[in-house]
C-alpha positions as semicolon CSV with decimal commas, in nm:
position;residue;x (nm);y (nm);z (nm)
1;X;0,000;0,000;0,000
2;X;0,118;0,361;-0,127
3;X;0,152;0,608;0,233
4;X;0,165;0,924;0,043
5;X;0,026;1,216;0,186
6;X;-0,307;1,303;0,046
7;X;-0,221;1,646;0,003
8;X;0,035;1,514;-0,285
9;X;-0,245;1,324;-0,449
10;X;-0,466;1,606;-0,453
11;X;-0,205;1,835;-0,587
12;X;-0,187;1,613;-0,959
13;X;-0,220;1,851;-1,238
14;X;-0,298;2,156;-1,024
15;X;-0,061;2,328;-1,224
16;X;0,018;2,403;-1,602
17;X;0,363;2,540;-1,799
18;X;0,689;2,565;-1,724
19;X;0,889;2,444;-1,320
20;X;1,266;2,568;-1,287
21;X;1,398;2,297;-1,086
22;X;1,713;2,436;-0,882
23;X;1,990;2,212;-0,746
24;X;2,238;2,415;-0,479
25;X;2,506;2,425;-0,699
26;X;2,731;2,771;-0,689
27;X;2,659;2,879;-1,048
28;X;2,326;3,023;-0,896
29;X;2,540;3,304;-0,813
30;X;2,675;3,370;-1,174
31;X;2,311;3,457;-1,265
32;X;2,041;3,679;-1,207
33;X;1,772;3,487;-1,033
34;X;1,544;3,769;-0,942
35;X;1,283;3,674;-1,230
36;X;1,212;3,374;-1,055
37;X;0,981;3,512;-0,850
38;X;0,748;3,537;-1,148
39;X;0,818;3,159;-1,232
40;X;0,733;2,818;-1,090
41;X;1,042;2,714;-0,907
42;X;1,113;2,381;-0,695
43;X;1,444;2,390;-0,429
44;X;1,546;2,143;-0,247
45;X;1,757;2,004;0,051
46;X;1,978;2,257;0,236
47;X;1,860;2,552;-0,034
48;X;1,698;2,751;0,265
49;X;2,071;2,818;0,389
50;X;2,096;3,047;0,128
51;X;1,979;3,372;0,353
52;X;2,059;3,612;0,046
53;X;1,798;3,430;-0,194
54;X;1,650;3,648;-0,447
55;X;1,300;3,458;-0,505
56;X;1,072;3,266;-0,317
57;X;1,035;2,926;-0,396
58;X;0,696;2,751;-0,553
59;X;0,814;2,427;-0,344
60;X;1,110;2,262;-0,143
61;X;1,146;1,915;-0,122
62;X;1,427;1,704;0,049
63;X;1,528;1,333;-0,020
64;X;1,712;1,085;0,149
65;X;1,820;1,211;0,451
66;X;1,897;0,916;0,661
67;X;1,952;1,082;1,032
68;X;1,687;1,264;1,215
69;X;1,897;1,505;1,377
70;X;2,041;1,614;1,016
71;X;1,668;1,711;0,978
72;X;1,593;1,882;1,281
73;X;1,883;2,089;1,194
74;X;1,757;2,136;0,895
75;X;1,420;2,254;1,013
76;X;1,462;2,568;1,128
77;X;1,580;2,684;0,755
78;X;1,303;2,511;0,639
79;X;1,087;2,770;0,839
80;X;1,207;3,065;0,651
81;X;1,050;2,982;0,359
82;X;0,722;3,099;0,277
83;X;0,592;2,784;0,066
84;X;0,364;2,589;0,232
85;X;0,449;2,318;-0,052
86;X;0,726;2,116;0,150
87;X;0,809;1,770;0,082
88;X;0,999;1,427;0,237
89;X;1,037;1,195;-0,051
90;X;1,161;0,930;0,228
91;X;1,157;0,523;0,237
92;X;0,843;0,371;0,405
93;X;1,155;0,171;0,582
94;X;1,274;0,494;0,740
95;X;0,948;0,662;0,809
96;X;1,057;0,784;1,151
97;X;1,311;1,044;0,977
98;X;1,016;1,270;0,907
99;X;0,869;1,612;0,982
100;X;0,563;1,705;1,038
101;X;0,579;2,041;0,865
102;X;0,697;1,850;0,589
103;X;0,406;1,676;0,323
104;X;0,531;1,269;0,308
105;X;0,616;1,138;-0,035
106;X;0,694;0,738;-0,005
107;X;1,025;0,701;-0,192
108;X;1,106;0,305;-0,400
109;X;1,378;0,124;-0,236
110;X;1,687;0,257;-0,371
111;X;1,767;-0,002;-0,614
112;X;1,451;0,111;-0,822
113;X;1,612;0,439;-1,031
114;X;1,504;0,590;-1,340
115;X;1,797;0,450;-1,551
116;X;1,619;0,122;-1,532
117;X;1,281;0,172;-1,405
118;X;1,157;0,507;-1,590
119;X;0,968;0,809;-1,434
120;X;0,664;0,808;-1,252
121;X;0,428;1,093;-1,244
122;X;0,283;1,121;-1,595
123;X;0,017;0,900;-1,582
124;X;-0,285;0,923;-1,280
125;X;-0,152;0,753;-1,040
126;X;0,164;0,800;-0,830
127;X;0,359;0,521;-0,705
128;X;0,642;0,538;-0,485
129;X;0,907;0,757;-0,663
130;X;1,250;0,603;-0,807
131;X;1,531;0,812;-0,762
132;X;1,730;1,019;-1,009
133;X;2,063;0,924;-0,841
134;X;2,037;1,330;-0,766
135;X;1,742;1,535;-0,540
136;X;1,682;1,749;-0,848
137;X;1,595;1,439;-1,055
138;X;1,391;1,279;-0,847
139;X;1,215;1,559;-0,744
140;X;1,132;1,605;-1,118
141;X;0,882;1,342;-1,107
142;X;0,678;1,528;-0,855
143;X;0,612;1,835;-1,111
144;X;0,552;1,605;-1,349
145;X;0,237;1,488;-1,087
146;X;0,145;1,884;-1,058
147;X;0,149;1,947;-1,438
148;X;0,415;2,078;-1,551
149;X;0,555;1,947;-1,837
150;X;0,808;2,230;-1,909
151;X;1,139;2,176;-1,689
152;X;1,476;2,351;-1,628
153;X;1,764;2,264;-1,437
154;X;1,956;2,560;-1,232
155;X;2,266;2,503;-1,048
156;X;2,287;2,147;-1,106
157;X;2,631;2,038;-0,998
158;X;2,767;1,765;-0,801
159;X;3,133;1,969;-0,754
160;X;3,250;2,292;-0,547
161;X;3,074;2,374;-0,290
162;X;2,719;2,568;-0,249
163;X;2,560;2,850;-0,331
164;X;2,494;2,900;0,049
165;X;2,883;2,785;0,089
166;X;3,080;2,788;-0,276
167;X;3,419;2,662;-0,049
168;X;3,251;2,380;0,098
169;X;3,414;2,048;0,078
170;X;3,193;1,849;0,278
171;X;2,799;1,794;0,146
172;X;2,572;1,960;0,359
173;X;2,499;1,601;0,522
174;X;2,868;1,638;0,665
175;X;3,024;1,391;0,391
176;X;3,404;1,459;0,164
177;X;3,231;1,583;-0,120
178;X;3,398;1,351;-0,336
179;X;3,198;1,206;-0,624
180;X;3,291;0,900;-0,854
181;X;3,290;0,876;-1,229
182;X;3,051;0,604;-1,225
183;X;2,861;0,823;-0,970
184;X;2,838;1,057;-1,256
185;X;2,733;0,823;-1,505
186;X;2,476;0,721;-1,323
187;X;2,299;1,074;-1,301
188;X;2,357;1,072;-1,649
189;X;2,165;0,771;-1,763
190;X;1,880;0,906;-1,524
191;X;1,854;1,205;-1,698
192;X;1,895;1,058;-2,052
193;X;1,629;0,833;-1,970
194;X;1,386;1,124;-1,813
195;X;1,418;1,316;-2,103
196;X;1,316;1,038;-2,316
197;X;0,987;0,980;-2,115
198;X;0,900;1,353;-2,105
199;X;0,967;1,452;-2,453
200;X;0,713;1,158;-2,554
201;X;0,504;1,302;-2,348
202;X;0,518;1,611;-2,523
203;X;0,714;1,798;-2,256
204;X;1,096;1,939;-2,216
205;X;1,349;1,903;-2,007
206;X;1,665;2,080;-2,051
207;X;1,942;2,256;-1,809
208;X;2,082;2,573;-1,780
209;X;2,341;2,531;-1,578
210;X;2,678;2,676;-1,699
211;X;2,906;2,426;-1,745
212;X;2,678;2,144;-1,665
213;X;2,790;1,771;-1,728
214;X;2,451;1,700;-1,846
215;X;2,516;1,929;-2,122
216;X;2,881;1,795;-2,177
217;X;3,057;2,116;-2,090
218;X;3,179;2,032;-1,710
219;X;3,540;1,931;-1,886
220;X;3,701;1,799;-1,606
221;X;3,454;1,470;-1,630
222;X;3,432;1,408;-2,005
223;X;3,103;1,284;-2,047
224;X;2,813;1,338;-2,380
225;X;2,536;1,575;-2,349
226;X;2,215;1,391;-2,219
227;X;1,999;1,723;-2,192
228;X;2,055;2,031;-2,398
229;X;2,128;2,335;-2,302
230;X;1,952;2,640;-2,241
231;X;2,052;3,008;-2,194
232;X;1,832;3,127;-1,869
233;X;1,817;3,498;-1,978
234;X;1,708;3,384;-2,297
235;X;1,397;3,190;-2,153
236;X;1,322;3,490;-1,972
């Protein structure tokens, strides 16, 4: 049995157009993000550390997060944001590392990902949501629920730092942020296989992230583009 909350189910195509789905990566800096605030946006994980944020989010949504004091620190950040849209895409198996003033989302077991398994969210009904090897990808599959069939990566990066900390070396879960080739890969073939699904839908999904490695130009990993890239000023 699915334990959503059934404020997620009720949200399914309550919304139309175009999401901006922003990771935490530093690049956020490097552009003007002020129009936002006009758009549909979705944040996510330790985003609300970013005190100097020029928008206010649509929703935030966390995934993953293992150890319920890494939450309750979280929590307080949370707070500041004025969405009351705010998600735990969490395994039924680790239901007690939950909030209440966050909106449940059951989360597969982690061996069910994209890359093999596809997206959910397209059709009407929601089953327990894969992951995208990444927040921002799995998250995805929740605007896909709302309606939106229009999506655009910001400050997706695996690699230095945040935007609330761009000299961080440690994830904001207190790891080395080190990351693996095959780490890499592996977000790729998500998001290869998520644009597949949603351009036979009839939707988009694209990045425009400078010098993304889904777009092939993070040079330091070598890898093809999987999702093309967009100039955000010129979607503006």
């Amino acid at each position: 049995m699915v334990t959503h909350d059934q404020r997620v189910l009720e949200l399914h195509n309550g919304y139309r157009g175009r999401c901006f789905m922003l990771g935490n990566g530093p690049s956020l800096l490097r552009q003007d993000l002020t129009p936002l605030q006009r758009e549909s946006t979705f944040v996510c994980n330790a985003f609300p550390k970013w005190k100097e944020r020029p928008f206010e989010p649509t929703f935030y949504g966390v995934t993953d997060i293992i150890q319920k004091p890494f939450l309750d620190s979280l929590m307080p950040y949370v707070e500041t944001l004025e969405t009351p849209w705010k998600f735990n895409v969490q395994w039924a198996s680790r239901r007690e590392v939950h909030d209440d003033r966050l909106i449940y989302v059951e989360k597969a077991p982690d061996h069910v990902q994209v890359q093999g398994d596809g997206l959910v969210g397209l059709g009407d009904e929601l089953p327990p949501i894969p992951t995208g090897r990444t927040t921002p990808l799995t998250l995805v599959q929740l605007a896909l629920w709302f309606g939106f069939r229009e999506l655009y990566f910001l400050g997706f990066e695996q690699h230095g730092g945040y935007v609330y900390d761009p000299d961080a070396i440690r994830t904001h879960q207190g790891y080395q942020m080190e990351r693996h080739v095959r780490y890499y890969r592996a977000i790729q073939r998500c998001a290869e296989r998520a644009r597949a699904e949603i351009e036979a839908a009839g939707g988009t999904l694209a990045d425009c992230t400078p010098d993304g490695y889904l777009t092939g130009q993070y040079k330091e990993i070598p890898a093809k583009a999987v999702l093309p890239y967009k100039r955000f000023e010129e979607l503006l």
